[in-house]
BATI-336130 format. One record per residue: residue in three letters; x, y, z of N, C-alpha, C in turn. Coordinates in pm, 1 decimal. Example, Ala and Ser with C-alpha at 12.3 -4.5 7.8 and 13.67 -1.06 7.14 Angstrom:
BEGIN
SITE   res       n_c1       n_c2       n_c3      ca_c1      ca_c2      ca_c3       c_c1       c_c2       c_c3
SITE   ALA     1319.0     -569.0      780.0     1230.0     -450.0      780.0     1320.0     -330.0      780.0
SITE   SER     1285.0     -225.0      708.0     1367.0     -106.0      714.0     1290.0        3.0      787.0
***
This chain:
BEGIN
SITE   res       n_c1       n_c2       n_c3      ca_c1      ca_c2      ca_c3       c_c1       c_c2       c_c3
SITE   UNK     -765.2     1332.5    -2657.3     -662.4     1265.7    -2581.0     -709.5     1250.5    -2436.3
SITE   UNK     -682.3     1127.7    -2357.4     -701.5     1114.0    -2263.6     -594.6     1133.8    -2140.1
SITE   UNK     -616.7     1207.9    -2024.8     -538.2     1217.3    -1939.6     -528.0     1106.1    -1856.3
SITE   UNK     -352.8     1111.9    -1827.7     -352.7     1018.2    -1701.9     -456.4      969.1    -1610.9
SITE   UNK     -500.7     1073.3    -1575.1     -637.3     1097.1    -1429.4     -740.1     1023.6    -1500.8
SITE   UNK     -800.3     1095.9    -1640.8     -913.0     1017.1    -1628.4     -830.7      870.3    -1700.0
SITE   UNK     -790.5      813.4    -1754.1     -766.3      702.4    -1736.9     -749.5      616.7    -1691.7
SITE   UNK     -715.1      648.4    -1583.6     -699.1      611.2    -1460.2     -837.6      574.9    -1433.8
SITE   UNK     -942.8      632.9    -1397.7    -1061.4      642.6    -1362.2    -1157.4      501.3    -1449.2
SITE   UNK    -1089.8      489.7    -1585.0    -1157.0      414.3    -1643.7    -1128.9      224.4    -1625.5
SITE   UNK    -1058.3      237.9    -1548.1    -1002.8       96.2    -1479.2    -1031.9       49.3    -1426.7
SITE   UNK    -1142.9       -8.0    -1374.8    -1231.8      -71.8    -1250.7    -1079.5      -74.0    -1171.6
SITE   UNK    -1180.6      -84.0    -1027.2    -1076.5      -69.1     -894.9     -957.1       -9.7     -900.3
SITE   UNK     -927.3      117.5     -955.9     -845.8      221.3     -976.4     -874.6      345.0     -943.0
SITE   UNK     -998.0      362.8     -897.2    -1072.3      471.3     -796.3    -1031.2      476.8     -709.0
SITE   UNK    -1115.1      623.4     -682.4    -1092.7      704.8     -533.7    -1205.0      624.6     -443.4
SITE   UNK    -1173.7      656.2     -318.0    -1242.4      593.8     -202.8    -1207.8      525.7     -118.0
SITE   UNK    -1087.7      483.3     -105.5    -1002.4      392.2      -18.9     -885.6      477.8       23.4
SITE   UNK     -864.3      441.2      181.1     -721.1      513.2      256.1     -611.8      441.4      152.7
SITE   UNK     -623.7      295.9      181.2     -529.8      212.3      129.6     -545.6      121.4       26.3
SITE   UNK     -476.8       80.7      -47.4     -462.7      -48.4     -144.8     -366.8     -156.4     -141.5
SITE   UNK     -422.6     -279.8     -103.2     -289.0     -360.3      -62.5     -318.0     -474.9     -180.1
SITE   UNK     -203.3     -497.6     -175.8     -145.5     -602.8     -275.0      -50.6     -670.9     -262.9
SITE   UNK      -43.7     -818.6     -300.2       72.6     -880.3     -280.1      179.7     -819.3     -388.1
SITE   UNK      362.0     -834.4     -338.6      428.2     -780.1     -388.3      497.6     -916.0     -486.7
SITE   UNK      447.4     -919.3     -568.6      444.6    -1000.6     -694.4      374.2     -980.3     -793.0
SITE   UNK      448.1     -970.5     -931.2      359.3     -943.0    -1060.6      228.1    -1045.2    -1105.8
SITE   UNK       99.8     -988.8    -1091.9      -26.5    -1054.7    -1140.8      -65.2     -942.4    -1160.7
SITE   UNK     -188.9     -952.8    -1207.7     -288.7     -823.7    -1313.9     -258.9     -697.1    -1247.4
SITE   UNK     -298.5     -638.1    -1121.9     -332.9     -542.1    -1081.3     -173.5     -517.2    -1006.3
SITE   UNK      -95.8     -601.9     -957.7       57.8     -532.6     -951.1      103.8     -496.1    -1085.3
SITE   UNK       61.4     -492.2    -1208.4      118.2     -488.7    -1319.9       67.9     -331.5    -1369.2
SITE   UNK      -71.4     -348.2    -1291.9     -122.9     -185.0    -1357.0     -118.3      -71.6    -1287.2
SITE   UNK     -111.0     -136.6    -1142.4      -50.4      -24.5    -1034.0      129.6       55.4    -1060.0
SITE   UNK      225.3      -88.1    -1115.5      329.0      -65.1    -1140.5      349.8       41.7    -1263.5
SITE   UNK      272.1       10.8    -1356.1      292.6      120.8    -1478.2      228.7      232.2    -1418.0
SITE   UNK      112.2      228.4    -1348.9       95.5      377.6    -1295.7      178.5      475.7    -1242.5
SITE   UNK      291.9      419.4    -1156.7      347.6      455.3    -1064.0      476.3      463.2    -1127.6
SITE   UNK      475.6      447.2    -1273.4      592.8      470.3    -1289.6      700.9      373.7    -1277.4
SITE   UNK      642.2      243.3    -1262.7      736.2      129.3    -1240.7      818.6      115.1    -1081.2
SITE   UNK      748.2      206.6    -1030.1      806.8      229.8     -891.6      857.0       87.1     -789.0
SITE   UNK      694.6        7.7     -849.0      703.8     -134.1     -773.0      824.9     -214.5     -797.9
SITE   UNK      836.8     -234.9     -930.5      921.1     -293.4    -1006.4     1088.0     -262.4     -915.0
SITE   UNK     1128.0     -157.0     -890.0     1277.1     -111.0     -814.4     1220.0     -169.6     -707.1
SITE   UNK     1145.8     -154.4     -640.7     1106.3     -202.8     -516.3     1131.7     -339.0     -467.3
SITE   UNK     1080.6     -422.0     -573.0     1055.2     -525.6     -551.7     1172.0     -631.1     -470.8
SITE   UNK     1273.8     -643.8     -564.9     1425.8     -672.4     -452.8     1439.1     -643.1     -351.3
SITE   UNK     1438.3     -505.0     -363.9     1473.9     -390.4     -208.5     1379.1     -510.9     -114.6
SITE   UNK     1278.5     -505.1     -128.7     1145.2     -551.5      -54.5     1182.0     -683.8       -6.1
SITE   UNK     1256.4     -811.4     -107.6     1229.3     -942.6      -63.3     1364.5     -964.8      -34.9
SITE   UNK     1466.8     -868.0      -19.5     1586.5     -865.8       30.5     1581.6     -830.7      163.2
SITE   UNK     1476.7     -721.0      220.8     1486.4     -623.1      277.3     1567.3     -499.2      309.0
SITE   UNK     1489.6     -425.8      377.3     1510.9     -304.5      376.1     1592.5     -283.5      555.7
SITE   UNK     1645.8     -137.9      543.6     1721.3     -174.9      693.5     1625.8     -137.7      835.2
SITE   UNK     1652.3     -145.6      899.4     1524.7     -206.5     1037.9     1506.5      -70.1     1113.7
SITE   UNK     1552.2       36.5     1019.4     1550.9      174.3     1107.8     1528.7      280.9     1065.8
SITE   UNK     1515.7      404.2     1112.8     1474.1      534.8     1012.5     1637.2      606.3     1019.7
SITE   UNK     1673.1      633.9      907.1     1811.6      698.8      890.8     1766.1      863.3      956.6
SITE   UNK     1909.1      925.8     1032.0     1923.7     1049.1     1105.9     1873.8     1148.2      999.6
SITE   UNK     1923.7     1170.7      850.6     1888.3     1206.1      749.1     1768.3     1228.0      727.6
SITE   UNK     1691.8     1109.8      727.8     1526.5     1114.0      671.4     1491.4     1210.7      818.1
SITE   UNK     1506.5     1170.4      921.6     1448.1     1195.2     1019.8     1473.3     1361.9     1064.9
SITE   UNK     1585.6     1400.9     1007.6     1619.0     1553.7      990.2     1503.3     1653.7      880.3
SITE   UNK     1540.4     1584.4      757.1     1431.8     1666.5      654.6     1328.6     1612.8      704.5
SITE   UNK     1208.0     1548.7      763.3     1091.8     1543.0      772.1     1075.1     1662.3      880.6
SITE   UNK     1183.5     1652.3     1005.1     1211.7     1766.2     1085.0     1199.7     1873.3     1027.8
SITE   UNK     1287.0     1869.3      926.3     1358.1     2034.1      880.1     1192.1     2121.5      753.2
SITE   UNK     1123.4     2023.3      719.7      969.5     2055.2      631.7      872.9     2036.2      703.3
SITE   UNK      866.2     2049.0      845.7      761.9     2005.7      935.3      678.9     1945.1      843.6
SITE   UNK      711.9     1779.1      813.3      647.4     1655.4      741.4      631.8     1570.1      899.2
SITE   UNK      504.5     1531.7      886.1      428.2     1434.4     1023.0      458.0     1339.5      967.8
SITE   UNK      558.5     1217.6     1012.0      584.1     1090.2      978.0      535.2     1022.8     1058.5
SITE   UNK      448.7      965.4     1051.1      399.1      851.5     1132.1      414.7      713.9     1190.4
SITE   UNK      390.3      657.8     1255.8      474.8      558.2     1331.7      375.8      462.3     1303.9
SITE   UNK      507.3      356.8     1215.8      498.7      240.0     1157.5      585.8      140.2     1212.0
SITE   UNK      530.5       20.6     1243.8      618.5      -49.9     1310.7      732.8     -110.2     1206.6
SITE   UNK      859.7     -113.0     1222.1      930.8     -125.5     1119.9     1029.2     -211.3     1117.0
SITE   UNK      975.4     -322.1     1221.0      952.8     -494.5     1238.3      849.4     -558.2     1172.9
SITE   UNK      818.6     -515.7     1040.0      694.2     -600.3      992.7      667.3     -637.9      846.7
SITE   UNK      628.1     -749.7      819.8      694.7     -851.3      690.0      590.8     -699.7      558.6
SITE   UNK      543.4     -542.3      600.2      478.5     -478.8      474.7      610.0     -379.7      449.8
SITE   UNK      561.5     -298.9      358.2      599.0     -219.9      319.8      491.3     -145.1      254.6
SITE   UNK      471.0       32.4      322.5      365.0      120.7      301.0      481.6      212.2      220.7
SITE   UNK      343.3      271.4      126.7      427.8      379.5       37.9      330.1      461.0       13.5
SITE   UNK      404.4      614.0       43.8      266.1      685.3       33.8      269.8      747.5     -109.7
SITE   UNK      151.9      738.7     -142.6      106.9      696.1     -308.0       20.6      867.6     -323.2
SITE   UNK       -5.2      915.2     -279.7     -134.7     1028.7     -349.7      -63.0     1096.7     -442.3
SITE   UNK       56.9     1131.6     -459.0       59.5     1157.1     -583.4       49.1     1089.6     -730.4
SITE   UNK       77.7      993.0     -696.7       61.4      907.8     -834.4      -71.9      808.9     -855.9
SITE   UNK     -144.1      787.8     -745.5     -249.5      695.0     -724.2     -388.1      760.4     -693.2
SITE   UNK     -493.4      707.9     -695.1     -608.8      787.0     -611.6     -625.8      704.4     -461.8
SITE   UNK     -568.5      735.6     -416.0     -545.6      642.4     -244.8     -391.6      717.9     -192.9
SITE   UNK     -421.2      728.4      -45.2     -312.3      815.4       15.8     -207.1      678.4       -4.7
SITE   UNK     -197.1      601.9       56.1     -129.2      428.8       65.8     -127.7      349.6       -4.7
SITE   UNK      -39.6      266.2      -47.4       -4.6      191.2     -104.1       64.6       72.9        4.1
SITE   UNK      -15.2      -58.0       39.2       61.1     -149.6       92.2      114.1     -273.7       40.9
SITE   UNK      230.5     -269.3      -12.2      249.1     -476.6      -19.3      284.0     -569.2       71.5
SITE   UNK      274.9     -665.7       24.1      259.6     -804.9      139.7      361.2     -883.8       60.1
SITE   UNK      406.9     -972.6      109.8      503.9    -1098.9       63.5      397.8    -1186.5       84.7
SITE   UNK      302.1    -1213.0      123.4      208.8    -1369.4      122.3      120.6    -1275.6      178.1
SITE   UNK      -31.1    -1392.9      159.1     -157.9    -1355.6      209.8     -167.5    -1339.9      346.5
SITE   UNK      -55.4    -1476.3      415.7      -39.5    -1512.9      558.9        0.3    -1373.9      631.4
SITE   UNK       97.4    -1290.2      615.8      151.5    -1168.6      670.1      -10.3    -1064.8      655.4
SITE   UNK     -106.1    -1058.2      656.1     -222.2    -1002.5      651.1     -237.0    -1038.6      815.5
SITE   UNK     -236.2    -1168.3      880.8     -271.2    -1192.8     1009.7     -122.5    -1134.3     1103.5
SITE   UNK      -26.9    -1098.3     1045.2       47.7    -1052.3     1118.0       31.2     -911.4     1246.4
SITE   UNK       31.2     -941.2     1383.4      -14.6     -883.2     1450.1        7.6     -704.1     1430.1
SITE   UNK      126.0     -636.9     1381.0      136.0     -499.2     1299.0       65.9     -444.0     1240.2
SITE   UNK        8.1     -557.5     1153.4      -54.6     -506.5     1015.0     -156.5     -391.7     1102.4
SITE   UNK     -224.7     -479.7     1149.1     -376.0     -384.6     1227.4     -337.3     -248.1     1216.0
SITE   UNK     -229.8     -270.1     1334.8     -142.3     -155.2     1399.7     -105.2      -38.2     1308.2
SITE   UNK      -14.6     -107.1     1185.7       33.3        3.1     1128.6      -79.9      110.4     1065.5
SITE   UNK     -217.6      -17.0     1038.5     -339.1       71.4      930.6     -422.3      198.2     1041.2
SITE   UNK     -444.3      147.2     1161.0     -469.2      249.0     1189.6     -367.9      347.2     1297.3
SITE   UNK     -242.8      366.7     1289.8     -136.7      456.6     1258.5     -141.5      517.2     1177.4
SITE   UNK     -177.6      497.9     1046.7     -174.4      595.3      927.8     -300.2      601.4      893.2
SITE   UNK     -396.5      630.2     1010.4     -535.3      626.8     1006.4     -615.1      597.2      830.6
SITE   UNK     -575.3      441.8      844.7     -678.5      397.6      699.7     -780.6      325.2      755.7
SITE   UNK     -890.0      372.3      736.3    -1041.8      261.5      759.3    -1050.6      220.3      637.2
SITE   UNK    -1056.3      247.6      465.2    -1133.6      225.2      428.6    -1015.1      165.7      342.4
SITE   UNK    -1028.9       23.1      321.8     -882.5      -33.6      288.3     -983.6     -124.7       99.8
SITE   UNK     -910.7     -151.5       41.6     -899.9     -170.5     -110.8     -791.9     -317.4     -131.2
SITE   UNK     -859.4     -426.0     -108.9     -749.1     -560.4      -95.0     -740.5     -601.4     -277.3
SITE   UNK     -702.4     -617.4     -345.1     -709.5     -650.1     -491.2     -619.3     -826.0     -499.0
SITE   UNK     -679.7     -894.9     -569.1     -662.4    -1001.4     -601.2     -503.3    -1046.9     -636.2
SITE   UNK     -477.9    -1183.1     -604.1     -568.0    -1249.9     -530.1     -534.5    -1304.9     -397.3
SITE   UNK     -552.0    -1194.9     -277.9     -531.1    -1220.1     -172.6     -669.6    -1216.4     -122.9
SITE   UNK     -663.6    -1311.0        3.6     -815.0    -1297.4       80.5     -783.5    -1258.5      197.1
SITE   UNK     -926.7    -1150.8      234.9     -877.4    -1095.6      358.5     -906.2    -1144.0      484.1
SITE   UNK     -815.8    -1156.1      583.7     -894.1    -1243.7      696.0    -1003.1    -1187.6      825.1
SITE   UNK    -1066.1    -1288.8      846.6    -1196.9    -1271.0      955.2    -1144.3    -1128.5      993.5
SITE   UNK    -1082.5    -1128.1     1108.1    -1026.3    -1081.0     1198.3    -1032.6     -886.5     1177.1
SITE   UNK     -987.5     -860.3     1002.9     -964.5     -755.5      955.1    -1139.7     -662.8      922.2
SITE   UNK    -1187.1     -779.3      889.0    -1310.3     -777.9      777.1    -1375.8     -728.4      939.9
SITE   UNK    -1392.8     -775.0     1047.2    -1445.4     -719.8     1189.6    -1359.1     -587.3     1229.6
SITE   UNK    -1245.9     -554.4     1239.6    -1173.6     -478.6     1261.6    -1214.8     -335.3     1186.7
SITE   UNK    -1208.2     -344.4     1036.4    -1225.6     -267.5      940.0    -1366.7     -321.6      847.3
SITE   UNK    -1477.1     -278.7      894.0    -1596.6     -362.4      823.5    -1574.6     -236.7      694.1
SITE   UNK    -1524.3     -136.8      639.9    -1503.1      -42.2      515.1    -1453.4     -108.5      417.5
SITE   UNK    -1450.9     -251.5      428.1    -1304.9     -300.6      308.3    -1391.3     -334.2      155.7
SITE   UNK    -1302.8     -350.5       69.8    -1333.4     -372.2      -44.2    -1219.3     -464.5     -104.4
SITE   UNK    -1310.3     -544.2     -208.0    -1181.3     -696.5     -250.0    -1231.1     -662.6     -414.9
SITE   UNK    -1079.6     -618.2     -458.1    -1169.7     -600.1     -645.8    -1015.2     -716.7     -680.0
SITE   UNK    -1129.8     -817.2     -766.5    -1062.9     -952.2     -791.3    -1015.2     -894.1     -965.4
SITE   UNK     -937.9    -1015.1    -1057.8     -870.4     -959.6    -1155.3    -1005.2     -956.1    -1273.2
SITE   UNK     -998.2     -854.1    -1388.1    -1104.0     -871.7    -1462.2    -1164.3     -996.0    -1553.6
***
């Protein structure tokens, strides 16, 4: 029998080695296999996401991250992504989606990746990454669908 983990492993571009993995937030190959990984996580998400979400950190969250000395990091939370931190279910600390390829040039994006100090970013098909990033972050990797 095969475990989750190594199965995982046997998936091209489902490896370890990347801070982050971004993907557009729409079902094609690799939102489909990230989503069953995760438990379908994307899938609830997905509404939340193209509805949006509210423009602030609730007193609540901001208490228990307090109350478990949890380091939350500062994400700008004016910005067309949504980061999810993935290491338990993924081999990558991050998980980012996008609503379009275009929100990649969005001036945040930069910002938020190295806030949650990711150099070594994992773009999966089929988004292309722009100039700008590819100079910014020369660590990147583009795994297209099989």
């Amino acid at each position: 029998m095969i475990s989750e983990k190594n199965e995982i492993q046997l998936v091209p571009g489902l490896c370890e080695g990347r801070d982050i993995w971004v993907l557009l937030n729409h079902p094609h190959f690799w939102w489909d296999e990230i989503d069953f990984r995760t438990g379908y996580q994307l899938s609830s998400l997905q509404k939340k996401f193209k509805t949006g979400f509210t423009k602030s950190k609730s007193s609540q969250v901001e208490k228990i991250a307090h109350d478990i000395q949890f380091p939350v990091p500062h994400i700008q939370i004016e910005s067309p992504f949504l980061f999810i931190q993935a290491s338990n279910n993924l081999k990558t600390r991050w998980l980012c989606l996008v609503q379009s390829a275009a929100d990649l040039n969005h001036p945040s994006f930069e910002t938020n990746l190295k806030s949650l100090n990711c150099r070594k970013i994992r773009f999966f098909s089929p988004l292309e990454i722009p100039t700008g990033l590819k100079t910014s972050f020369p660590d990147t990797e583009f795994i297209s669908e099989p």
